[in-house]
OpenMM code with the backbone's topology and positions (N, CA, C; nanometers):
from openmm import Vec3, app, unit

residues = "UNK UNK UNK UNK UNK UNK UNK UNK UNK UNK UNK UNK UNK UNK UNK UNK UNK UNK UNK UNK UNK UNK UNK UNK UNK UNK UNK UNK UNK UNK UNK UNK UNK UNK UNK UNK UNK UNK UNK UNK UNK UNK UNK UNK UNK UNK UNK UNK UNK UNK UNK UNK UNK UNK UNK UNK UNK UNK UNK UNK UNK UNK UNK UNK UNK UNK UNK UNK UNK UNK UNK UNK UNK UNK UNK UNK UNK UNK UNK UNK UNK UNK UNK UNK UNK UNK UNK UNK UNK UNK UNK UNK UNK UNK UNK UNK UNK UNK UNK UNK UNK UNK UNK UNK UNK UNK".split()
positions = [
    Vec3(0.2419, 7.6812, 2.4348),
    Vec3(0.1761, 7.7523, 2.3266),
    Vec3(0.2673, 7.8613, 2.2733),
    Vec3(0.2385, 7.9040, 2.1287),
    Vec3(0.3353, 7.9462, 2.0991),
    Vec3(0.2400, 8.1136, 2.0356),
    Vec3(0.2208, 8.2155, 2.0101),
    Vec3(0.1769, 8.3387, 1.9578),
    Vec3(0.2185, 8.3262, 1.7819),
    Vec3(0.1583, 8.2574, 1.7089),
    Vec3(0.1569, 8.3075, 1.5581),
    Vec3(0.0735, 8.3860, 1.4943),
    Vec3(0.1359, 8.4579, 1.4012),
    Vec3(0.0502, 8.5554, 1.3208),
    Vec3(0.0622, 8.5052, 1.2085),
    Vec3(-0.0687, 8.4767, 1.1422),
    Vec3(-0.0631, 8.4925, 0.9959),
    Vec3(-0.1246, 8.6021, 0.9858),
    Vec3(-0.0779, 8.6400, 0.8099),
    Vec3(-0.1230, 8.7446, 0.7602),
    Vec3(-0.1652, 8.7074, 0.6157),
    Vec3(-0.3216, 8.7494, 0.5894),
    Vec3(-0.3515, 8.6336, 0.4451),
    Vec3(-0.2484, 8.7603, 0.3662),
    Vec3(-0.3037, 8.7427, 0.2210),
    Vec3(-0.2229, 8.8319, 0.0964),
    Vec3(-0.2687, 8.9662, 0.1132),
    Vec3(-0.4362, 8.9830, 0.1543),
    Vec3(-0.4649, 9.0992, 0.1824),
    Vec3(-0.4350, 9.2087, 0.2622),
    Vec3(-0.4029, 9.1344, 0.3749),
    Vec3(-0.3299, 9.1889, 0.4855),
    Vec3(-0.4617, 9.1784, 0.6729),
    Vec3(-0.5018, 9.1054, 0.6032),
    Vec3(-0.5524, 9.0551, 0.7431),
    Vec3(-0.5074, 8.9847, 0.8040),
    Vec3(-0.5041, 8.9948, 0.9325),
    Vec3(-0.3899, 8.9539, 0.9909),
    Vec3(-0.4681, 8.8817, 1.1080),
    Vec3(-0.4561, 8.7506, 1.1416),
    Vec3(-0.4652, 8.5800, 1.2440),
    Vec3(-0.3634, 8.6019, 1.3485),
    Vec3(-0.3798, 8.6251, 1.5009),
    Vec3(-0.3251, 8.5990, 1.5626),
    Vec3(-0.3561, 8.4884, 1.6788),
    Vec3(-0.3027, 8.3807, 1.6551),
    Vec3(-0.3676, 8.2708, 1.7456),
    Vec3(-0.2641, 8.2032, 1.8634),
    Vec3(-0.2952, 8.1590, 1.8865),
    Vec3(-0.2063, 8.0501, 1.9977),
    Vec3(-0.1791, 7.8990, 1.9252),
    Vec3(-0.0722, 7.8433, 1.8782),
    Vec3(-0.0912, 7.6976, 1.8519),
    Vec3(0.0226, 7.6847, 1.9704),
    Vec3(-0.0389, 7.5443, 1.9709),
    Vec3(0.0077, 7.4221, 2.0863),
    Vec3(0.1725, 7.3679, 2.0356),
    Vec3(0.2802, 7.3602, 2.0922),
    Vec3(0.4244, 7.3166, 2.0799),
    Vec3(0.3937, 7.1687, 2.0291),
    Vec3(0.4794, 7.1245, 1.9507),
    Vec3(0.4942, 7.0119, 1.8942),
    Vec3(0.3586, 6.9962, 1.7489),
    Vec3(0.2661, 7.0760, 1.7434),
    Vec3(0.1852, 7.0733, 1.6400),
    Vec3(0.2443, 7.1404, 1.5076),
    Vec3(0.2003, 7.1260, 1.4288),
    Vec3(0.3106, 7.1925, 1.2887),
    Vec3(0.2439, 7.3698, 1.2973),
    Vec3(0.3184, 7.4603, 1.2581),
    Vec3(0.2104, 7.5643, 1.1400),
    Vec3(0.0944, 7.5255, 1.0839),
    Vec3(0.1169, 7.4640, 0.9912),
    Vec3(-0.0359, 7.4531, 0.9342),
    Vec3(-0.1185, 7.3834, 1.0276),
    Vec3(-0.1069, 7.2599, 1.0950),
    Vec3(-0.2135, 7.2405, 1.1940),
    Vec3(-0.2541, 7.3758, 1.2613),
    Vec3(-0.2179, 7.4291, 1.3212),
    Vec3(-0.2551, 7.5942, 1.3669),
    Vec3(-0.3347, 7.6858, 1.2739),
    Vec3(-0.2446, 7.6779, 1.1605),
    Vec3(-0.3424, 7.7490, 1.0609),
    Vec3(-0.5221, 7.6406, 1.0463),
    Vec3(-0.4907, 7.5285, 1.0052),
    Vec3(-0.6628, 7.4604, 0.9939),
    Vec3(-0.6841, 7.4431, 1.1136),
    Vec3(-0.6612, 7.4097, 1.2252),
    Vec3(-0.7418, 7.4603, 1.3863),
    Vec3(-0.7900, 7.5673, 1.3907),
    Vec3(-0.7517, 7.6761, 1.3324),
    Vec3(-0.7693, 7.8012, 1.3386),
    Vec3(-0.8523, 7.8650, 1.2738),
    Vec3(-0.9179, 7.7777, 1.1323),
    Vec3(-1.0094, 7.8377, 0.9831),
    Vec3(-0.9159, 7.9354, 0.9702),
    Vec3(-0.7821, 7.9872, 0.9366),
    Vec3(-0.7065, 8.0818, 0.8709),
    Vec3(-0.6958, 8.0729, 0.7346),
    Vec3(-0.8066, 8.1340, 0.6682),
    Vec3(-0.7647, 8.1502, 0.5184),
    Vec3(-0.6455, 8.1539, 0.4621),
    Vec3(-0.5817, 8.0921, 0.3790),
    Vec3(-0.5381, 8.0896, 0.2863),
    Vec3(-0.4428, 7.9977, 0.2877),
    Vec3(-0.4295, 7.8702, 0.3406),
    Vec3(-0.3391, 7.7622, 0.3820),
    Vec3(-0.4858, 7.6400, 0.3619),
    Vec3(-0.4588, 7.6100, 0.2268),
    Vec3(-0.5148, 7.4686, 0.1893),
    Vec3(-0.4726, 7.3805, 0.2622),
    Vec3(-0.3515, 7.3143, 0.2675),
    Vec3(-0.3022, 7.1681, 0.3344),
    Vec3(-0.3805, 7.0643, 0.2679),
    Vec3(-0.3969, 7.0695, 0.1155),
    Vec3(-0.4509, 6.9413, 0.0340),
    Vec3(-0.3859, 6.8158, 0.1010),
    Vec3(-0.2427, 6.7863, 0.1183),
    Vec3(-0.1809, 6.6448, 0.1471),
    Vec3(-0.2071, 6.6404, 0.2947),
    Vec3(-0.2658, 6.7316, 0.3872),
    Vec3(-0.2931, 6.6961, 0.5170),
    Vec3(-0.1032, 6.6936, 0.5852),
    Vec3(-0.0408, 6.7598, 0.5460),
    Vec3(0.0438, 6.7981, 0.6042),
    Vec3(0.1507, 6.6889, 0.5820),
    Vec3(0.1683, 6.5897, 0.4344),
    Vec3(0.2513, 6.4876, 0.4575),
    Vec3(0.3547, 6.4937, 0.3303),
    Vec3(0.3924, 6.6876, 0.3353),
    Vec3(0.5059, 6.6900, 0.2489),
    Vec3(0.5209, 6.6787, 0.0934),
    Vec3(0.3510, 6.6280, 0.0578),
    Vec3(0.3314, 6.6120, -0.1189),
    Vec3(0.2770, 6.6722, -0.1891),
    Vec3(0.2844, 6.7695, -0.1235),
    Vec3(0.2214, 6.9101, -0.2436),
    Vec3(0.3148, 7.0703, -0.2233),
    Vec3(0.2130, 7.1774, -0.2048),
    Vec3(0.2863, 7.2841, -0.1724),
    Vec3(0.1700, 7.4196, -0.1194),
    Vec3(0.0401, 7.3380, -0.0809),
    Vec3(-0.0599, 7.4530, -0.0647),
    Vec3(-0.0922, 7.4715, 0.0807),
    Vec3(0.0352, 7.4726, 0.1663),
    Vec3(0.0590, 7.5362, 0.3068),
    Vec3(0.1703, 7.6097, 0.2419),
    Vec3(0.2598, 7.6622, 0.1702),
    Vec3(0.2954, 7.7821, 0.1334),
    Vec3(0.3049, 7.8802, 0.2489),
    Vec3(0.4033, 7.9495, 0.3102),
    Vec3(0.3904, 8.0744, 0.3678),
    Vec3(0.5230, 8.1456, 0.3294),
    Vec3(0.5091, 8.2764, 0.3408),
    Vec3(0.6695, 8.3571, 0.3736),
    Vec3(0.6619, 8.3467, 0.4977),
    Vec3(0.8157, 8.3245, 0.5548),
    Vec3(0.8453, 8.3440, 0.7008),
    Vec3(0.9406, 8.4955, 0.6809),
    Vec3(0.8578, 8.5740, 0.7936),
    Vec3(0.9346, 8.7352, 0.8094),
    Vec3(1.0621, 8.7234, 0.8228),
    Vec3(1.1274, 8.8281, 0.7550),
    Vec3(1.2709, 8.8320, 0.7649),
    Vec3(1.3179, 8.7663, 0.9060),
    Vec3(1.2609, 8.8295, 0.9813),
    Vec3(1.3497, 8.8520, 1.1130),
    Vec3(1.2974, 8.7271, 1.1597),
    Vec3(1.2322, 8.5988, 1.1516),
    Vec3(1.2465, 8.4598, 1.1674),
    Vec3(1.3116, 8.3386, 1.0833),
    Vec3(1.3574, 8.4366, 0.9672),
    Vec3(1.4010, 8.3319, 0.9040),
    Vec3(1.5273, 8.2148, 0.9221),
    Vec3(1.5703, 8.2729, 0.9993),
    Vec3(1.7264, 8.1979, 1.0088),
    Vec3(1.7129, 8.1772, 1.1718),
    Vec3(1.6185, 8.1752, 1.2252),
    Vec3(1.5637, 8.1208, 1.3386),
    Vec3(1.5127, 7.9943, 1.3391),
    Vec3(1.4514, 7.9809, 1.2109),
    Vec3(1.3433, 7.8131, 1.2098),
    Vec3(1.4848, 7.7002, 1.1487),
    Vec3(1.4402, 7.6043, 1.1984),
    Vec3(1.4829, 7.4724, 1.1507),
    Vec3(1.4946, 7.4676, 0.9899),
    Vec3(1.6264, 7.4283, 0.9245),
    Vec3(1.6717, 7.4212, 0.7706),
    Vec3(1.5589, 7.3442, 0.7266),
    Vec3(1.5465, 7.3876, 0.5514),
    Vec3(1.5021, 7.3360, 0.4801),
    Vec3(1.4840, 7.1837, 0.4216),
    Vec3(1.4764, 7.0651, 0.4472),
    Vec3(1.5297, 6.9859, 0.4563),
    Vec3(1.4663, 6.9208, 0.2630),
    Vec3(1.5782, 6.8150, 0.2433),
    Vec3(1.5534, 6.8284, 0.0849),
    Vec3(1.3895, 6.7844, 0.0096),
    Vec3(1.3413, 6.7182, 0.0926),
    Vec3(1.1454, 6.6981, 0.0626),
    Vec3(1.1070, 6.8141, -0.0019),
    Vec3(1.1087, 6.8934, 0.0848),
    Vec3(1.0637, 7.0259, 0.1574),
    Vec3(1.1146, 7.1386, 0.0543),
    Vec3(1.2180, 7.0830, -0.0207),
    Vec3(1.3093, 7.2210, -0.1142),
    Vec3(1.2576, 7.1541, -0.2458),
    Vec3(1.2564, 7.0231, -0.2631),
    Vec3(1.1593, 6.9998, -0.4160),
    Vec3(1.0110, 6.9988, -0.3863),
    Vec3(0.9081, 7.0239, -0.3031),
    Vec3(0.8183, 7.0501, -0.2880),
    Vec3(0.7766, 7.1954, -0.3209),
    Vec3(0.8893, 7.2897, -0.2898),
    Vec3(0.8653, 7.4329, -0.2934),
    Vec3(0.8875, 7.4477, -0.4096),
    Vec3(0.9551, 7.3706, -0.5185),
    Vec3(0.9497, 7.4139, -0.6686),
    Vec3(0.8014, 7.4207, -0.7383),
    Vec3(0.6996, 7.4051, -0.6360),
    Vec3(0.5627, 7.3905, -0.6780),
    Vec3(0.4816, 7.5052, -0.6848),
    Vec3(0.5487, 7.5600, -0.5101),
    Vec3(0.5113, 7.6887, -0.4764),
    Vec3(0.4127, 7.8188, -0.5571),
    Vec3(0.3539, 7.8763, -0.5313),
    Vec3(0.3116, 8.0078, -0.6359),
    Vec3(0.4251, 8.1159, -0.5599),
    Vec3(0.4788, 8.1723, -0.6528),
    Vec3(0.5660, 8.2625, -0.6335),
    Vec3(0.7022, 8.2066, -0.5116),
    Vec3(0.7485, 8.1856, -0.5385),
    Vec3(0.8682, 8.0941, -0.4458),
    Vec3(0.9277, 8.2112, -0.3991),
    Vec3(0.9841, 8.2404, -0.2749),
    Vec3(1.0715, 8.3394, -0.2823),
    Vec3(1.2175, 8.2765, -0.1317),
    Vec3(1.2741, 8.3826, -0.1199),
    Vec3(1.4107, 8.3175, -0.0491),
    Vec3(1.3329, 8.2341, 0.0951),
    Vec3(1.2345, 8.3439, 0.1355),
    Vec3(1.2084, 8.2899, 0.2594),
    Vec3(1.0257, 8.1981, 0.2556),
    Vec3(1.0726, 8.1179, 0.1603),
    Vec3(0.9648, 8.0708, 0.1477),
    Vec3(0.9707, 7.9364, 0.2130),
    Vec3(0.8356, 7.9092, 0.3101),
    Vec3(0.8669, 7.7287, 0.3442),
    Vec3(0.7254, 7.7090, 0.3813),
    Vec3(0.7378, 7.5366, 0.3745),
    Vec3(0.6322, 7.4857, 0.3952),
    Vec3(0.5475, 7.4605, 0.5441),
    Vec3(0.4357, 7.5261, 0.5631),
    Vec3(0.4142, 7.5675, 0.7154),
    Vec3(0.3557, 7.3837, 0.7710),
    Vec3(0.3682, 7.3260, 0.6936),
    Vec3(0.3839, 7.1582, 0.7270),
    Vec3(0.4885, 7.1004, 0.8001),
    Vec3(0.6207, 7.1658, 0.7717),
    Vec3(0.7256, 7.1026, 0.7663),
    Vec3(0.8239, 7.2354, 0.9066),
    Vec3(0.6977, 7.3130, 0.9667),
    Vec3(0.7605, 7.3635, 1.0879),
    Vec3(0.6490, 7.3405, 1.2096),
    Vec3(0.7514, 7.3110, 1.3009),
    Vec3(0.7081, 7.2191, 1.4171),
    Vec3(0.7268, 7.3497, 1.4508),
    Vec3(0.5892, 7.3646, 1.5618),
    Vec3(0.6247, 7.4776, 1.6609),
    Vec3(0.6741, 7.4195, 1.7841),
    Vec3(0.7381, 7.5508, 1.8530),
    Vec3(0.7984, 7.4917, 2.0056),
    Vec3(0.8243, 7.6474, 2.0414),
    Vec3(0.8113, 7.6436, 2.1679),
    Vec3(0.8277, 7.7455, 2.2573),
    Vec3(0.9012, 7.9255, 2.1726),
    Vec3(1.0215, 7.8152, 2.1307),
    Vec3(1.0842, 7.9658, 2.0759),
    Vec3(0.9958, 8.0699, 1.9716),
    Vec3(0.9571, 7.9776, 1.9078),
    Vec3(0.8544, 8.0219, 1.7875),
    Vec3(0.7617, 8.1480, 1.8232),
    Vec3(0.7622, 8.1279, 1.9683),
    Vec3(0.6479, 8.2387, 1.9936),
    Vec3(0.6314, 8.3918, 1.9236),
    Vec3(0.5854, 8.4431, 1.8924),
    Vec3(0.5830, 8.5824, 1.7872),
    Vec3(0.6224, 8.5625, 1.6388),
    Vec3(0.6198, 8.4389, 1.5841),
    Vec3(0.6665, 8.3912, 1.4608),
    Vec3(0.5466, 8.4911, 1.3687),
    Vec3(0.5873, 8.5551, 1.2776),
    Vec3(0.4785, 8.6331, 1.1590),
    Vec3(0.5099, 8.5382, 1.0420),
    Vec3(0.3898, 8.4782, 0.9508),
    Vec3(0.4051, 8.4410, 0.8224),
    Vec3(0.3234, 8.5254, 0.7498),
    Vec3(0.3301, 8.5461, 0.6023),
    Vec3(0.2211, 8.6071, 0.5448),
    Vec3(0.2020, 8.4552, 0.4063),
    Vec3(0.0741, 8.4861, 0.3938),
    Vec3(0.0479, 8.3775, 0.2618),
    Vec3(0.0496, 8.4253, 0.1243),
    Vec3(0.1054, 8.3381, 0.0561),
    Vec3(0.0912, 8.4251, -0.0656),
    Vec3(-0.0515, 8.4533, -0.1523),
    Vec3(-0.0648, 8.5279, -0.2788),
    Vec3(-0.1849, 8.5263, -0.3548),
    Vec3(-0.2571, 8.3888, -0.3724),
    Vec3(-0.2087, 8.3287, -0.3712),
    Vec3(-0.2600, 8.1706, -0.4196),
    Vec3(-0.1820, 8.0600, -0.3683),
    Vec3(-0.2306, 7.9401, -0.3923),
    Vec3(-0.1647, 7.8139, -0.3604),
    Vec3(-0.1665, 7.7326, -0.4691),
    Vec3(-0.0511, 7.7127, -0.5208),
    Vec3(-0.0664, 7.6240, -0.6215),
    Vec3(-0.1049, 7.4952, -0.6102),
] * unit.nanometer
topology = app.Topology()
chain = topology.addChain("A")
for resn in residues:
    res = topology.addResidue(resn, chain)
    for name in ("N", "CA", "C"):
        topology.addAtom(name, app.Element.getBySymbol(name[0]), res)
């Protein structure tokens, strides 16, 4: 198990346990964590699992891979450390990972 925090736009802040090998967003909808739609059910064809990953994880998680970088052109508000919480597998290291969600999901 791994310690994630989300934090919706407001600033409430989800601290849960997800299980290694499950994605982010599975964690987030196991969890009822507002603000992570997952319309495609996590299969890379939309963009409404959206999160920022905190500075200080960013260059920790697994690269962007190219699905995943034309998917985020969908994004609401795109920014450097923006990725799709579909397309990160948790595992052990992850533990203390912070995302925040943005205002919306496109």
């Amino acid at each position: 198990m791994a310690k994630i925090t989300y934090i919706e736009h407001g600033g409430a802040e989800h601290v849960v346990d997800v299980a290694e090998g499950s994605t982010v967003m599975e964690g987030a909808r196991d969890n009822n964590i507002p603000g992570i739609d997952a319309d495609c059910g996590g299969a890379c064809a939309c963009s409404t699992c959206h999160v920022y990953v905190d500075e200080a994880w960013a260059a920790k998680l697994a690269e962007i891979q190219p699905m995943e970088e034309d998917m985020l052109d969908f994004a609401w508000e795109r920014k450097d450390n923006s990725r799709l919480s579909c397309q990160l597998t948790v595992t052990a290291e992850m533990d203390g990972l912070i995302l925040r969600m943005p205002e919306k999901q496109a």
